[in-house]
Each structure stands twice: as structure tokens, then as C-alpha cells.
PQR file with spaces between the fields and no chain letter, atoms N, CA, C, O and H, PARSE charges and radii, in Angstrom:
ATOM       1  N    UNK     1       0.847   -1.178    0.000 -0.4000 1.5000
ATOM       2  CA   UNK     1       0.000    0.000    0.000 -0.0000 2.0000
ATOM       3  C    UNK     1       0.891    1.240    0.000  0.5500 1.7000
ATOM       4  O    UNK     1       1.800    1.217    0.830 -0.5500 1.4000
ATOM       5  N    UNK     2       0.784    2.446   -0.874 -0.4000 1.5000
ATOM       6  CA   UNK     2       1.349    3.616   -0.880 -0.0000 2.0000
ATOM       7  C    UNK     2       0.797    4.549    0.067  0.5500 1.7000
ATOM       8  O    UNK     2      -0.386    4.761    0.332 -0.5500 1.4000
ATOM       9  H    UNK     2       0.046    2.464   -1.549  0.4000 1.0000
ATOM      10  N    UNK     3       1.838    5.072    0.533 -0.4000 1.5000
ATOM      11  CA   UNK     3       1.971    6.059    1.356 -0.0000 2.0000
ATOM      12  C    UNK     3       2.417    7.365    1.491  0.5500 1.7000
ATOM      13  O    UNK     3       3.636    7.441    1.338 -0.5500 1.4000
ATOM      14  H    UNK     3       2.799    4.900    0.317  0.4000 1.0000
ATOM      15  N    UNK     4       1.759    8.630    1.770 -0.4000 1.5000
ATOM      16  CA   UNK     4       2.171    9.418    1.445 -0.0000 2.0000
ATOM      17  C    UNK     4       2.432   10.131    2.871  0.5500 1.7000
ATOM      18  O    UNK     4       1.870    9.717    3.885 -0.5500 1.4000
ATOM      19  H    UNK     4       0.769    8.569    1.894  0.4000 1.0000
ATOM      20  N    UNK     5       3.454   11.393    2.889 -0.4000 1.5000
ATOM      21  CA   UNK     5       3.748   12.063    4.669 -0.0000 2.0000
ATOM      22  C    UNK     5       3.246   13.215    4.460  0.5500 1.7000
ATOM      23  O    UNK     5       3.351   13.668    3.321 -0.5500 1.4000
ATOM      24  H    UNK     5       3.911   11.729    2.065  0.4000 1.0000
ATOM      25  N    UNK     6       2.716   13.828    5.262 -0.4000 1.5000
ATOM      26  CA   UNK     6       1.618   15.017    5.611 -0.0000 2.0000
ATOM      27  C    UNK     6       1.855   15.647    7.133  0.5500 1.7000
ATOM      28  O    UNK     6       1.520   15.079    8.172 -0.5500 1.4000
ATOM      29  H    UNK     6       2.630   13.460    6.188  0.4000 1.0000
ATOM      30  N    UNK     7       2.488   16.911    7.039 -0.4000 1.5000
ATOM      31  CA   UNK     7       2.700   17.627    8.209 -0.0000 2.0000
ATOM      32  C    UNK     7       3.508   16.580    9.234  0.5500 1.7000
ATOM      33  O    UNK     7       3.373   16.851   10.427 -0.5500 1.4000
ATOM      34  H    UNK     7       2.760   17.372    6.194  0.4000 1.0000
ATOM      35  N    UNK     8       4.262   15.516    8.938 -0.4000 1.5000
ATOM      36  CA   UNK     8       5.209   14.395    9.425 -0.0000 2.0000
ATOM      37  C    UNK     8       4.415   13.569    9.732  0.5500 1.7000
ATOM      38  O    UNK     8       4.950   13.241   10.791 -0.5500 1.4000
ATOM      39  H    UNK     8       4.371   15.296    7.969  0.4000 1.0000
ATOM      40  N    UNK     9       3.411   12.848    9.655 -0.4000 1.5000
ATOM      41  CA   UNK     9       2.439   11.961    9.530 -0.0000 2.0000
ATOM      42  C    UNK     9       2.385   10.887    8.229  0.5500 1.7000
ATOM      43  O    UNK     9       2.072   11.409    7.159 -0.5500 1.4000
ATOM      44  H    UNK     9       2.977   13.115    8.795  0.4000 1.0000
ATOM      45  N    UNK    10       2.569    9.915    8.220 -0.4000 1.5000
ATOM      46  CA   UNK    10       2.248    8.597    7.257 -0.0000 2.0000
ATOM      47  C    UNK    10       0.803    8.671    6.842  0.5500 1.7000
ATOM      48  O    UNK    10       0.067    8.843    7.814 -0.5500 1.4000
ATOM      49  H    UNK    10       2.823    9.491    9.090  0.4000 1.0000
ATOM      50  N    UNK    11       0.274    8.604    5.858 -0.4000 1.5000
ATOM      51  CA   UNK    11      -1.307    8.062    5.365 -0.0000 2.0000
ATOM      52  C    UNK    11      -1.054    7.181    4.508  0.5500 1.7000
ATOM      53  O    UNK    11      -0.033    7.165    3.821 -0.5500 1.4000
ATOM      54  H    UNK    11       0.872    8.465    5.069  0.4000 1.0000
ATOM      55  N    UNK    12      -1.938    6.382    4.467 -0.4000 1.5000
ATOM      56  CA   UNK    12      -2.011    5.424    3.331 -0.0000 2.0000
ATOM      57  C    UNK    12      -3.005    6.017    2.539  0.5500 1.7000
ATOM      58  O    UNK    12      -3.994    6.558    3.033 -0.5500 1.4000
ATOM      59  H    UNK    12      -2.768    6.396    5.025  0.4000 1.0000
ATOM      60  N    UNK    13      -2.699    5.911    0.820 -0.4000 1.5000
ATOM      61  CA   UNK    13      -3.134    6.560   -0.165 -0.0000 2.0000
ATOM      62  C    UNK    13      -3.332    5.034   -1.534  0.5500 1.7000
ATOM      63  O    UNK    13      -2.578    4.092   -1.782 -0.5500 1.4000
ATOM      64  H    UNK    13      -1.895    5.471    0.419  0.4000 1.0000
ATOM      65  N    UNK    14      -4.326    5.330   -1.972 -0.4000 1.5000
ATOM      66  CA   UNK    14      -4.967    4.695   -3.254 -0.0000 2.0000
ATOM      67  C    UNK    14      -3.893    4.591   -3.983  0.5500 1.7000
ATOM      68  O    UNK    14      -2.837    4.978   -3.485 -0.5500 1.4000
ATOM      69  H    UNK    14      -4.938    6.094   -1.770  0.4000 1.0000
ATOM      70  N    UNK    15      -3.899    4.007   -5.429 -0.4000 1.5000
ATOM      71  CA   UNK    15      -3.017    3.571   -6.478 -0.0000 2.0000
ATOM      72  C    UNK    15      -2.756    4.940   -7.044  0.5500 1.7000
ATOM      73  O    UNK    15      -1.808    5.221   -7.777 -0.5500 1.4000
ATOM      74  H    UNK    15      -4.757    3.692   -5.834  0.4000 1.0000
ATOM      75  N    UNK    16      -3.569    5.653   -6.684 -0.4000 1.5000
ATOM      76  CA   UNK    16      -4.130    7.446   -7.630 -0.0000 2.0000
ATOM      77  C    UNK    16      -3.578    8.681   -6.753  0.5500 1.7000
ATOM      78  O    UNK    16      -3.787    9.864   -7.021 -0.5500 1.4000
ATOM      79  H    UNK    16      -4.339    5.424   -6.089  0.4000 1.0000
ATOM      80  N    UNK    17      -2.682    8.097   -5.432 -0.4000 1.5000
ATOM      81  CA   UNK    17      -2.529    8.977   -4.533 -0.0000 2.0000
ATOM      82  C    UNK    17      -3.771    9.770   -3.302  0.5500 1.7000
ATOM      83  O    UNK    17      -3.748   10.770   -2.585 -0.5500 1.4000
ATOM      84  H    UNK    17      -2.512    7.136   -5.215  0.4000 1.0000
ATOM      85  N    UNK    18      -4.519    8.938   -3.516 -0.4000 1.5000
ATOM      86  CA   UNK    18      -5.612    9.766   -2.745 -0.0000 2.0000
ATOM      87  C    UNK    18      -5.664    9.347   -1.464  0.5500 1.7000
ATOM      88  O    UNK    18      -5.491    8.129   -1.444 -0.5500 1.4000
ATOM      89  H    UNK    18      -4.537    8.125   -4.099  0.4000 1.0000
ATOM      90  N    UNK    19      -5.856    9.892   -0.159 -0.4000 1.5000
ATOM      91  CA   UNK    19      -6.436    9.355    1.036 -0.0000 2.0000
ATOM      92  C    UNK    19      -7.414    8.550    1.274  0.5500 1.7000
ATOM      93  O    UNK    19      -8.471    8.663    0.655 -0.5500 1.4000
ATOM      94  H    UNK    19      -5.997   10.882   -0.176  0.4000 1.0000
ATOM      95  N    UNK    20      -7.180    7.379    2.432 -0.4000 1.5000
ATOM      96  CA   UNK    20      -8.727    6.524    2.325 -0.0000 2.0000
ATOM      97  C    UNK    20      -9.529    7.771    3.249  0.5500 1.7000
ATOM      98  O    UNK    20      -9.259    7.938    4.439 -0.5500 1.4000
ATOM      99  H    UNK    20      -6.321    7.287    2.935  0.4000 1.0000
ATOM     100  N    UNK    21     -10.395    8.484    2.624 -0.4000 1.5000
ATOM     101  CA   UNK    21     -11.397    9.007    3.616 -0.0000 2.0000
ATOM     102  C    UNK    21     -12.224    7.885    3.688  0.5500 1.7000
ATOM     103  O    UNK    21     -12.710    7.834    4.818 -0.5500 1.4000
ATOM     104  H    UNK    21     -10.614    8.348    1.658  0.4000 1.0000
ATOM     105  N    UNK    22     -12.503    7.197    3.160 -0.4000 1.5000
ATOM     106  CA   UNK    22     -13.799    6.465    2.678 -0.0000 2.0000
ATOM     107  C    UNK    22     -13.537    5.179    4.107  0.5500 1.7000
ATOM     108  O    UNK    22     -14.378    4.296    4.273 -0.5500 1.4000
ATOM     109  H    UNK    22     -12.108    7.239    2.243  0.4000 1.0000
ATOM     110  N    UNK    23     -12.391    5.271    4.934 -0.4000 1.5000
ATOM     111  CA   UNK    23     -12.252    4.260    6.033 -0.0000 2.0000
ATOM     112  C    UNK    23     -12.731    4.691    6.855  0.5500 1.7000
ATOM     113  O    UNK    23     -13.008    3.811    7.670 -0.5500 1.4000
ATOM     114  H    UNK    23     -11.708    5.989    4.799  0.4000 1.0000
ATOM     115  N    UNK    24     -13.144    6.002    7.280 -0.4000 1.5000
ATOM     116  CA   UNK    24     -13.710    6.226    8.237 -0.0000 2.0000
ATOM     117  C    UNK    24     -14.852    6.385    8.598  0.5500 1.7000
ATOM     118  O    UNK    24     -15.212    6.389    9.775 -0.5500 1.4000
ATOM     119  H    UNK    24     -12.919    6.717    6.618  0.4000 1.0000
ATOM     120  N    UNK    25     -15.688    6.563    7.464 -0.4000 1.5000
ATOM     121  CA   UNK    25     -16.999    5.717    6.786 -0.0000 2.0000
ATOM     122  C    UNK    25     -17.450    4.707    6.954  0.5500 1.7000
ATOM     123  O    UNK    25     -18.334    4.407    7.757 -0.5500 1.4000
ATOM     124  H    UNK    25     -15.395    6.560    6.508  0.4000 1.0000
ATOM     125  N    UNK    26     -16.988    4.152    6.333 -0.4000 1.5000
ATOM     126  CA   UNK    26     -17.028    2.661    6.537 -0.0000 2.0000
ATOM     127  C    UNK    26     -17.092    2.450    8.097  0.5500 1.7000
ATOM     128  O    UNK    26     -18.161    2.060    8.567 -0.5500 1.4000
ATOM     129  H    UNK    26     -16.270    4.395    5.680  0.4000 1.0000
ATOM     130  N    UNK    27     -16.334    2.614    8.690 -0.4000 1.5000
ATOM     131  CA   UNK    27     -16.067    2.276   10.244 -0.0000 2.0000
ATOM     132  C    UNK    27     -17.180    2.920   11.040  0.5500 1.7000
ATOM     133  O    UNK    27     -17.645    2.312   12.005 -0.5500 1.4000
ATOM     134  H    UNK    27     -15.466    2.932    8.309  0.4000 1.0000
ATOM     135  N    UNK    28     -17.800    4.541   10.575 -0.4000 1.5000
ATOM     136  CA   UNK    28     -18.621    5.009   11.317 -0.0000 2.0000
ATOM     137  C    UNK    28     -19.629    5.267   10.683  0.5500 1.7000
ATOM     138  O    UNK    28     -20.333    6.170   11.136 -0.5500 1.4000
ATOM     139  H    UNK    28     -17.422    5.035    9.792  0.4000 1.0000
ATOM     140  N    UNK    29     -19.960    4.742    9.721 -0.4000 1.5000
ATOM     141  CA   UNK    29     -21.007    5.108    8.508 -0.0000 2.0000
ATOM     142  C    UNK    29     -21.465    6.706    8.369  0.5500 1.7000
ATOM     143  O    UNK    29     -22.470    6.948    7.702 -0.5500 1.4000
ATOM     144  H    UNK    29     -19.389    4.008    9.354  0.4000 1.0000
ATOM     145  N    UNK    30     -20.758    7.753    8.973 -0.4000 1.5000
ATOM     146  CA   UNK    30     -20.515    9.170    8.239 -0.0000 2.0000
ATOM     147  C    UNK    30     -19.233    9.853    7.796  0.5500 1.7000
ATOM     148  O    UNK    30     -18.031    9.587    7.786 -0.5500 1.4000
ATOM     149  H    UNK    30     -19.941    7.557    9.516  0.4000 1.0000
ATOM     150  N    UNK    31     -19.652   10.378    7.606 -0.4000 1.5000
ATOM     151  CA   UNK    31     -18.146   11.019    6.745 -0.0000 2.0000
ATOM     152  C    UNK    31     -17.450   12.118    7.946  0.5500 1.7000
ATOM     153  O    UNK    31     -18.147   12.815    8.684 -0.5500 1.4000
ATOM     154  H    UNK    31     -20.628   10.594    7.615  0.4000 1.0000
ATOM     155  N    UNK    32     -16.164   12.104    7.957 -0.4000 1.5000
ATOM     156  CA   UNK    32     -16.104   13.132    8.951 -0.0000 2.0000
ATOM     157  C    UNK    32     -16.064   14.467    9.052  0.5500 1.7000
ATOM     158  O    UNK    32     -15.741   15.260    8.167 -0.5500 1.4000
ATOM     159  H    UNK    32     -15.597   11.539    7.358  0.4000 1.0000
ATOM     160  N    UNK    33     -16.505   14.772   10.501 -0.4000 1.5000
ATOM     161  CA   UNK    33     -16.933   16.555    9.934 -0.0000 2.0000
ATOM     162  C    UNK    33     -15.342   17.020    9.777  0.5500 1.7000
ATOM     163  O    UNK    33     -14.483   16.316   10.309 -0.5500 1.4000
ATOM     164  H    UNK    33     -16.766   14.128   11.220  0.4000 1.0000
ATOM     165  N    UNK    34     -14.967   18.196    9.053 -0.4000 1.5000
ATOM     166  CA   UNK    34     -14.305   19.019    8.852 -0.0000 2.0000
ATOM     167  C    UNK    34     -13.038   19.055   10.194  0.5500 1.7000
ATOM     168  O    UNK    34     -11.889   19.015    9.752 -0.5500 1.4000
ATOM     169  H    UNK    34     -15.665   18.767    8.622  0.4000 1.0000
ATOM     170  N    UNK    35     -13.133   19.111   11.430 -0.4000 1.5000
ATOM     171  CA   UNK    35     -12.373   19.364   12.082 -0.0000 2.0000
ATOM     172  C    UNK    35     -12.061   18.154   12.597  0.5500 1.7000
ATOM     173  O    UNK    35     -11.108   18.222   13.373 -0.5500 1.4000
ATOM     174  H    UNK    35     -14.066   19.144   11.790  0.4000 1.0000
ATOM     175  N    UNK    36     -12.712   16.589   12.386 -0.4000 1.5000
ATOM     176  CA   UNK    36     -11.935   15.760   12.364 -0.0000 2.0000
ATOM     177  C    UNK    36     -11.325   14.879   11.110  0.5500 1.7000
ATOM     178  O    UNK    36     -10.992   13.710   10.916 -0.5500 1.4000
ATOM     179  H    UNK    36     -13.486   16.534   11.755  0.4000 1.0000
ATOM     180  N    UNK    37     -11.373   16.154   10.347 -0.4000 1.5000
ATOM     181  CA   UNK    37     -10.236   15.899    9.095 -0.0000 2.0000
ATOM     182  C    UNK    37      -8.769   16.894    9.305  0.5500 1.7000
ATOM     183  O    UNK    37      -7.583   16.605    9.149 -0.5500 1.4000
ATOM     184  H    UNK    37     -11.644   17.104   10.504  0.4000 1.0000
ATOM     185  N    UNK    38      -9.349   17.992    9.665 -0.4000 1.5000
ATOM     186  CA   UNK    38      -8.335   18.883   10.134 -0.0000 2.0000
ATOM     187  C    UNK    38      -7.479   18.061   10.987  0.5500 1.7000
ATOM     188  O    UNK    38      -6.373   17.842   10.491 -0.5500 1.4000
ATOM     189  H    UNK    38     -10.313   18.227    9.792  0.4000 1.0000
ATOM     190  N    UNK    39      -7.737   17.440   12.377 -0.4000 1.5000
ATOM     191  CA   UNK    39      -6.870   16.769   13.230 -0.0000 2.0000
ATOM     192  C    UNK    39      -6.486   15.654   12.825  0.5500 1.7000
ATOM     193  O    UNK    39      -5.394   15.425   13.344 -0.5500 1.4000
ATOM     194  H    UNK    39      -8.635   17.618   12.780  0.4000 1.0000
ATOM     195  N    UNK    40      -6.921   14.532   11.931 -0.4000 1.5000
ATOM     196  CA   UNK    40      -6.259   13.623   11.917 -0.0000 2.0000
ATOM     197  C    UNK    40      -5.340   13.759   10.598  0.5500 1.7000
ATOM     198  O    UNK    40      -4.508   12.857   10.499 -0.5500 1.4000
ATOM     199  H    UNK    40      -7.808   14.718   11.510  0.4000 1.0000
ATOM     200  N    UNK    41      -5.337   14.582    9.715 -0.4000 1.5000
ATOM     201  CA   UNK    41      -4.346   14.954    8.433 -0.0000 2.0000
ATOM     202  C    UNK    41      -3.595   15.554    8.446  0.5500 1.7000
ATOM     203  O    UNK    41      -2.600   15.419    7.733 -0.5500 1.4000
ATOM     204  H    UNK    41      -6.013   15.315    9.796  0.4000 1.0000
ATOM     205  N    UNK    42      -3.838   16.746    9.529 -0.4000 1.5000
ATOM     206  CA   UNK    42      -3.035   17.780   10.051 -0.0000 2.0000
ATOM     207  C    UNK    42      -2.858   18.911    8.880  0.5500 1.7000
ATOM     208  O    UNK    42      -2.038   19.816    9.038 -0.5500 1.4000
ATOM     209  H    UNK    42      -4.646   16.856   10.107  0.4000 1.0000
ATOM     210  N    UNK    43      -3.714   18.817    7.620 -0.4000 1.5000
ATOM     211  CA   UNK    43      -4.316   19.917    6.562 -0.0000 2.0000
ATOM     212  C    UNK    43      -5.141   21.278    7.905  0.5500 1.7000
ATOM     213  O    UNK    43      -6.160   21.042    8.555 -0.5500 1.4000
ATOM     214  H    UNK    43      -4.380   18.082    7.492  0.4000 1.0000
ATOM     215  N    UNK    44      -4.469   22.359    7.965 -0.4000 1.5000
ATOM     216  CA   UNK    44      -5.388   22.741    8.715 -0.0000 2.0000
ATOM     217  C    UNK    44      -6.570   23.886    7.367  0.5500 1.7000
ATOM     218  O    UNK    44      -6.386   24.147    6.178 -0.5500 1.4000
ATOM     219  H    UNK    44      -3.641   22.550    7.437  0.4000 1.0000
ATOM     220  N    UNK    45      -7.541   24.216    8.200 -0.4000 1.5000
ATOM     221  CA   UNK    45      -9.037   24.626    7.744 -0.0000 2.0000
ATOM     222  C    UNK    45      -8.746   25.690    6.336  0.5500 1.7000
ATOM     223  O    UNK    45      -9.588   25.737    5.440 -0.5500 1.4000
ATOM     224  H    UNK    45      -7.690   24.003    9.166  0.4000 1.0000
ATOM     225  N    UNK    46      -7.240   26.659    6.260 -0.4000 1.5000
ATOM     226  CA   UNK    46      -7.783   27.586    5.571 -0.0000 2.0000
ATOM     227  C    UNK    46      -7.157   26.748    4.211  0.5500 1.7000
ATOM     228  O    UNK    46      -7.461   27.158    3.091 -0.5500 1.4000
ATOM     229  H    UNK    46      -6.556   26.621    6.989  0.4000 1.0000
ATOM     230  N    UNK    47      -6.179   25.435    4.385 -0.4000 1.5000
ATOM     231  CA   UNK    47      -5.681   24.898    3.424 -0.0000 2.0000
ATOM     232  C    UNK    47      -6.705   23.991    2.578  0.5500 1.7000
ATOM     233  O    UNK    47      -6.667   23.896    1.351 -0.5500 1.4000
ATOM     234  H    UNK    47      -5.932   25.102    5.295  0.4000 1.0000
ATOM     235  N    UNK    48      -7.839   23.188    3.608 -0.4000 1.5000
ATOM     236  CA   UNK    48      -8.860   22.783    3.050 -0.0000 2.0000
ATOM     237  C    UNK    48      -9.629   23.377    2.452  0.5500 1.7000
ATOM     238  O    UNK    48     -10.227   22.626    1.680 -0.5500 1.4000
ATOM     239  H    UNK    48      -7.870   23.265    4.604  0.4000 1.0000
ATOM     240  N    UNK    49     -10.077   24.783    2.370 -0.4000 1.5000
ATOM     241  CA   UNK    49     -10.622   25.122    2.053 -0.0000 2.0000
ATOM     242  C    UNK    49     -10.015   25.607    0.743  0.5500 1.7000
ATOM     243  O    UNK    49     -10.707   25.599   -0.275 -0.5500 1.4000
ATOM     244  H    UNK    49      -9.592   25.393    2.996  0.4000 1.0000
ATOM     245  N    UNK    50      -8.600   26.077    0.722 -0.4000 1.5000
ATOM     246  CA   UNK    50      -8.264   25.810   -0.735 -0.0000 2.0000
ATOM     247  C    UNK    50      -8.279   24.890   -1.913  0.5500 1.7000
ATOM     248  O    UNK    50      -8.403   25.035   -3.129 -0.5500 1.4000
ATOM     249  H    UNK    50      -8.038   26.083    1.549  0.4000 1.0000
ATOM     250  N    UNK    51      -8.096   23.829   -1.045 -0.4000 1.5000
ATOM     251  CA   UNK    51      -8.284   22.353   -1.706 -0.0000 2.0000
ATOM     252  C    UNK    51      -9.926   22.195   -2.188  0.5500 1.7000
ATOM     253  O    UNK    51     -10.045   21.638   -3.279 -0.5500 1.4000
ATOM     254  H    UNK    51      -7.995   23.711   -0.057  0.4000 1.0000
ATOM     255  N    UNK    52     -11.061   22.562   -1.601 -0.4000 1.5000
ATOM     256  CA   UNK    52     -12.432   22.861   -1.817 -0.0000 2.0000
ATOM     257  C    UNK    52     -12.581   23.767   -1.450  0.5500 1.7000
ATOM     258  O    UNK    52     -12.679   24.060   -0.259 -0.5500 1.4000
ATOM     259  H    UNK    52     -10.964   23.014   -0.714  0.4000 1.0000
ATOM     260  N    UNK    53     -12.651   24.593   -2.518 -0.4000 1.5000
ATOM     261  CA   UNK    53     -13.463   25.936   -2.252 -0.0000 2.0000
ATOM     262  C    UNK    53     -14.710   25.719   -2.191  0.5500 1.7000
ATOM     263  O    UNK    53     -15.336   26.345   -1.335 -0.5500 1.4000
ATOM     264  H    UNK    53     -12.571   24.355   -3.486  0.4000 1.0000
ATOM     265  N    UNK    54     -15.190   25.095   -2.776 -0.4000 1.5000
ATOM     266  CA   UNK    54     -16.551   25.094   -2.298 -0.0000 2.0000
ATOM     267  C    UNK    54     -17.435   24.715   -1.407  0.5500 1.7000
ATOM     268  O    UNK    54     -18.663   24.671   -1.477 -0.5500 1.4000
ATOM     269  H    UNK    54     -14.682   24.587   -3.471  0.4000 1.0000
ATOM     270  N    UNK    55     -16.310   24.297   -0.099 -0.4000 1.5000
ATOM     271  CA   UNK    55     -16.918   23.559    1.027 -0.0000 2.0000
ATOM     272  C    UNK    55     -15.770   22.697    1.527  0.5500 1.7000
ATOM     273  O    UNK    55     -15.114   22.548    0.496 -0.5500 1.4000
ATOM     274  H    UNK    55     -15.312   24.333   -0.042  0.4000 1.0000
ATOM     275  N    UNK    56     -15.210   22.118    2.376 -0.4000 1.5000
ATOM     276  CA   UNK    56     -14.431   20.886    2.349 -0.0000 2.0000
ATOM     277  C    UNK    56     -15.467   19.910    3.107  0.5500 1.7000
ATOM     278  O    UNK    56     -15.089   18.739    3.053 -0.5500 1.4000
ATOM     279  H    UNK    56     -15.743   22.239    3.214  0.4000 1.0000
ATOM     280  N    UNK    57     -16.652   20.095    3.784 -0.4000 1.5000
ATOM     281  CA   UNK    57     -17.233   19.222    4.104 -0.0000 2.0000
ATOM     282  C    UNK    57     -18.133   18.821    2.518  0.5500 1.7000
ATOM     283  O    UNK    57     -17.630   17.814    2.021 -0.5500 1.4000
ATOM     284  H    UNK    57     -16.959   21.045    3.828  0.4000 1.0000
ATOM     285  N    UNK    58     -19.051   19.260    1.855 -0.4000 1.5000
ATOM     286  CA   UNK    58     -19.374   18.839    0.694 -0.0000 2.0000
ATOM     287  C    UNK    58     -18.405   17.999   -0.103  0.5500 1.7000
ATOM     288  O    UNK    58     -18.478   16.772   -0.174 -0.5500 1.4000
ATOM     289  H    UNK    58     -19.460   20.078    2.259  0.4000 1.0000
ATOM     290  N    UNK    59     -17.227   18.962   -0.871 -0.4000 1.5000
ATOM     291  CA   UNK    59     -16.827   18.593   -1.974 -0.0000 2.0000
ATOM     292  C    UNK    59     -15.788   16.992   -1.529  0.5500 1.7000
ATOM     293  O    UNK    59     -15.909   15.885   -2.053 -0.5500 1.4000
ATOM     294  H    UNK    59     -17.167   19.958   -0.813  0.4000 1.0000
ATOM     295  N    UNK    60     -14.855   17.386   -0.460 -0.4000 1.5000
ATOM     296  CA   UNK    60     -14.575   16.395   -0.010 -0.0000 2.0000
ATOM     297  C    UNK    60     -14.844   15.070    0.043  0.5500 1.7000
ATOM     298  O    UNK    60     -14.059   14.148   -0.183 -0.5500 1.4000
ATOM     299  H    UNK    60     -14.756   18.286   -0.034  0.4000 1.0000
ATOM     300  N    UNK    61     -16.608   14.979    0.521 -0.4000 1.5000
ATOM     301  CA   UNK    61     -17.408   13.644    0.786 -0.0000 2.0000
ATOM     302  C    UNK    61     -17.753   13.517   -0.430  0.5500 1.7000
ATOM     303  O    UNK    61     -18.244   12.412   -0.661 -0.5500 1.4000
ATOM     304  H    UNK    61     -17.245   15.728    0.705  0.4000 1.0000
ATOM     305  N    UNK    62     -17.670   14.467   -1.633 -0.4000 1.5000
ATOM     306  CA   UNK    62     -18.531   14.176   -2.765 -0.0000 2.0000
ATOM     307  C    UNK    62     -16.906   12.695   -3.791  0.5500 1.7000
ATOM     308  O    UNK    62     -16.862   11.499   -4.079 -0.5500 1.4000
ATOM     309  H    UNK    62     -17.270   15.364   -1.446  0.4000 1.0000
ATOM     310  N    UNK    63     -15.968   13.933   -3.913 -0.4000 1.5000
ATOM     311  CA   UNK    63     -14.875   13.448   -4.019 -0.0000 2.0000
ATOM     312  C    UNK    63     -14.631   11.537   -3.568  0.5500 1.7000
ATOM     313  O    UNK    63     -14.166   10.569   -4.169 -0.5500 1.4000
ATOM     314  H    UNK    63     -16.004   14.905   -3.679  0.4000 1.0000
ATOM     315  N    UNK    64     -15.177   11.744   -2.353 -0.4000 1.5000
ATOM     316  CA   UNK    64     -14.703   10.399   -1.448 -0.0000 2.0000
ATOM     317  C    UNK    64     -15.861    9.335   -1.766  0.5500 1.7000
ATOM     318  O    UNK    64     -15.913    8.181   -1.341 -0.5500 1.4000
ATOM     319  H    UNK    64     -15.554   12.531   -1.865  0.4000 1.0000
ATOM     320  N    UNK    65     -16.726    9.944   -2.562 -0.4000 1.5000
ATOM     321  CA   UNK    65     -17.929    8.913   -2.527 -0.0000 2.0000
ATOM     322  C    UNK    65     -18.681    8.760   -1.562  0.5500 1.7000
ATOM     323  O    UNK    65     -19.380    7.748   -1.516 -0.5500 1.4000
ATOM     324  H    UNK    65     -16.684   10.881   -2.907  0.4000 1.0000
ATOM     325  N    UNK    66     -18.727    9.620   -0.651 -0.4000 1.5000
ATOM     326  CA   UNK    66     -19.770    8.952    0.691 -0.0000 2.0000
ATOM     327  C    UNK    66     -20.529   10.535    1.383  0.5500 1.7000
ATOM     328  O    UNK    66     -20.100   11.657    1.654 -0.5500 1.4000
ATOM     329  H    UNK    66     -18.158   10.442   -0.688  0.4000 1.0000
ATOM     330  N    UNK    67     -21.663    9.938    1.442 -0.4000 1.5000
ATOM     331  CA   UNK    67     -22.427   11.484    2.051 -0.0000 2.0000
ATOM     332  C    UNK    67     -21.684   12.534    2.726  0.5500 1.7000
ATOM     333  O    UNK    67     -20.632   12.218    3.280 -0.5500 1.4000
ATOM     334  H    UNK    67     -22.011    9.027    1.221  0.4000 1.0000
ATOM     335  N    UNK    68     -22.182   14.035    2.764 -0.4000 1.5000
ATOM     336  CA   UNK    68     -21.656   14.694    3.174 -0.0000 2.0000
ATOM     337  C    UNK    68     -21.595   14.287    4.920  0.5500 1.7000
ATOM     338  O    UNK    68     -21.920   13.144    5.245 -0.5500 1.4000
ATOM     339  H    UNK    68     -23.037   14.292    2.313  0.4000 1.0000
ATOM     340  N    UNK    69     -21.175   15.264    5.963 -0.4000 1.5000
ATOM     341  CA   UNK    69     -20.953   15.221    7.350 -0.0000 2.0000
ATOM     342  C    UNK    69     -23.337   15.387    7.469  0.5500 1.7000
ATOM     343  O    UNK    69     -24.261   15.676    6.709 -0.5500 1.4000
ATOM     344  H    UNK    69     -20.911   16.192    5.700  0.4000 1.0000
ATOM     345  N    UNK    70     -23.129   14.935    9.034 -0.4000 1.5000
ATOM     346  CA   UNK    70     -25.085   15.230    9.005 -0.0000 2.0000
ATOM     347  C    UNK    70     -24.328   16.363   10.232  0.5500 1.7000
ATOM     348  O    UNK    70     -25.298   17.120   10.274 -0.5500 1.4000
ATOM     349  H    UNK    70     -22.378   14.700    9.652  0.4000 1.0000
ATOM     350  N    UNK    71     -23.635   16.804   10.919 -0.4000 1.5000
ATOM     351  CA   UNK    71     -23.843   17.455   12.288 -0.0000 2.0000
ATOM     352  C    UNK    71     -22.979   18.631   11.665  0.5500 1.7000
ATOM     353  O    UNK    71     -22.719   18.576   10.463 -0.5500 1.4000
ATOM     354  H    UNK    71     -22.847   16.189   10.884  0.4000 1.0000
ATOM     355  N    UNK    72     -22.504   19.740   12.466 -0.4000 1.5000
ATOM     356  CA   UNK    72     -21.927   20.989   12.538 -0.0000 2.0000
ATOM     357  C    UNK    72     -20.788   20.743   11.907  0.5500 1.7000
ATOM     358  O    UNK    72     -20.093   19.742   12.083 -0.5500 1.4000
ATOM     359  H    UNK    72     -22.715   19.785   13.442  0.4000 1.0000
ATOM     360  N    UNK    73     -20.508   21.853   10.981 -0.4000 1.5000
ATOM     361  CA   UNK    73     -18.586   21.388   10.676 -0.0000 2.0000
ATOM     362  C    UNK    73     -18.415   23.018   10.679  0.5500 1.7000
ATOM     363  O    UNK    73     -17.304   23.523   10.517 -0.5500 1.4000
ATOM     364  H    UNK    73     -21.072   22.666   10.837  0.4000 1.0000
């Protein structure tokens, strides 16, 4: 499995380079809100939001295949 380092952190990443968001899903059947993407990637908020401008809770989950967050982000 490929791996990529992020703010000195290991992730494991797809054949395509991408993050599994989609594991934490799976594990909790929602997607996570925004600030527990912020803490566990260590991307903080104004970088996500570059990465999706149009939301990082939307575009993100849209991206990842799995519903947006249901609670506060």
C-alpha cells in the first residue's frame, strides 16, 4: 500500500494517490466533519478550504464517494 507524509504523519493513499477518507466511513457510517479531518491529516481549515473551495465538508465527501458530514462542521 502507498503512502504518502503530511505535516510528518504517514497516510495510506490509493493507487491514484488519494487518502482513504472512505475508512472512516465505513467504520462510522458518516463522513467526517471538517475538524476531524483537520486533526487527523493535520491539513489545517484555511488549506482545506483551498483544496475545496466550495466547502471541504461537501466537496470532499462528494470526491470520497460517501455522504456529506449530518452534524456541525
Amino acid at each position: 500500500m502507498a503512502q504518502l507524509e503530511l505535516a510528518g504523519n504517514m497516510y495510506e493513499v490509493d493507487e491514484n494517490g488519494f487518502l482513504h477518507l472512505r475508512n472512516y466511513y465505513l467504520e462510522y457510517h458518516i463522513c467526517p466533519m471538517v475538524r476531524k479531518l483537520t486533526k487527523q491529516t493535520g491539513v489545517n481549515l484555511k488549506r482545506l478550504y483551498e483544496l475545496f473551495p466550495q466547502g471541504p465538508a461537501n466537496s470532499a465527501c462528494k470526491w470520497a464517494g460517501v455522504p456529506k458530514p449530518t452534524g456541525c462542521v
